[in-house]
C-alpha positions as a Python dict, from the first residue, in 0.01 Angstrom:
ca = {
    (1, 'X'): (0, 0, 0),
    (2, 'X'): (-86, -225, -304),
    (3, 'X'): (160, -198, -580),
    (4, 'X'): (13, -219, -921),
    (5, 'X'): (169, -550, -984),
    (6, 'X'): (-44, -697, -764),
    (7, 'X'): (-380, -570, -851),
    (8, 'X'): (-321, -670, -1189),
    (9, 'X'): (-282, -1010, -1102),
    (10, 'X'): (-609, -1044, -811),
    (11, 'X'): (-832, -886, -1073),
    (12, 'X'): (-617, -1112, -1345),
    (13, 'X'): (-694, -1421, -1179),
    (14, 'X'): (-1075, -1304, -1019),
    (15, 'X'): (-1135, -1380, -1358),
    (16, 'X'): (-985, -1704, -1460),
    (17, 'X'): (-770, -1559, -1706),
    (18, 'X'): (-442, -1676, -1815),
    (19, 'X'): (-182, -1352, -1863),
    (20, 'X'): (-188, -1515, -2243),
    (21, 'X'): (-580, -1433, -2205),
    (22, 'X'): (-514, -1088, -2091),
    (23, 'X'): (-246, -1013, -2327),
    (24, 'X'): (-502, -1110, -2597),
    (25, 'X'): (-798, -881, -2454),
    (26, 'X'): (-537, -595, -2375),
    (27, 'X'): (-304, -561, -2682),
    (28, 'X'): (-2, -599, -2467),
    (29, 'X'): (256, -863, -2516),
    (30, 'X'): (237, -1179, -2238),
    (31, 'X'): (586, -1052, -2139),
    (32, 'X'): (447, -713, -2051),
    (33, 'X'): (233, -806, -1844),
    (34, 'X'): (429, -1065, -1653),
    (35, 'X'): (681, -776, -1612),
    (36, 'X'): (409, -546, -1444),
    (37, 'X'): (279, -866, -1205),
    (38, 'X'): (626, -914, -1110),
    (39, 'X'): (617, -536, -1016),
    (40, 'X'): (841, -373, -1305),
    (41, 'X'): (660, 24, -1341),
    (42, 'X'): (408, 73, -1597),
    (43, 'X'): (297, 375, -1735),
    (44, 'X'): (-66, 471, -1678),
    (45, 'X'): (-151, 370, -1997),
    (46, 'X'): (-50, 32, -1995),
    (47, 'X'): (-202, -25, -1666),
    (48, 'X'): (-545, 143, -1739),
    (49, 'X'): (-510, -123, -2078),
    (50, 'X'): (-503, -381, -1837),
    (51, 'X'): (-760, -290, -1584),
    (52, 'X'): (-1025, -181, -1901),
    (53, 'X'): (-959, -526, -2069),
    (54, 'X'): (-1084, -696, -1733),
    (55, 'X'): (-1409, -451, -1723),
    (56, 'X'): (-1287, -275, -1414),
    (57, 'X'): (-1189, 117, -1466),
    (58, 'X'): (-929, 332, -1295),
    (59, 'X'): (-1130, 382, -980),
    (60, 'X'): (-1047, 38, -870),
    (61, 'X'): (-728, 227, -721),
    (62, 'X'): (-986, 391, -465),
    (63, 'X'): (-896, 256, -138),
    (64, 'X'): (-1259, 165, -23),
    (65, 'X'): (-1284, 32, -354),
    (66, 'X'): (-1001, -197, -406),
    (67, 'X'): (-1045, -293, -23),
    (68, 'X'): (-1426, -421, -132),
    (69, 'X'): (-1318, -553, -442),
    (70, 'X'): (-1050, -743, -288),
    (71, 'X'): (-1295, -907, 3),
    (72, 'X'): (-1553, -970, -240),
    (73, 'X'): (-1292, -1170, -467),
    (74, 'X'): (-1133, -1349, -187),
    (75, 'X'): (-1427, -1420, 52),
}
């Protein structure tokens, strides 16, 4: 399973974002979100910050989601 961590950093860097970038679009502090890409928890609210800032919503955690997401980003 995919921790959190990580799918904040694929969609993250899908995107060509810094986590400077993302701290500005999200409200959350760079060291935050470093904390949750190195895999610290996060509550549900600071992750669904993250994932709305990068235009994605919750459902991205949907296995046949993520899993198309994921080959579409890395293909």
């Amino acid at each position: 399973m995919t921790d959190t961590g990580q799918i904040v950093k694929m969609l993250r860097k899908s995107k060509g974002w810094t986590i400077a970038e993302l701290a500005f679009r999200s409200g959350l502090s760079p060291n935050t979100i470093s904390n949750v890409e190195r895999g610290s928890n996060c509550t549900i609210l600071v992750f669904d910050s993250l994932v709305e800032a990068m235009g994605y919503e919750l459902e991205i955690l949907k296995k046949d989601e993520y899993e198309e997401e994921s080959k579409d980003e890395w293909a």
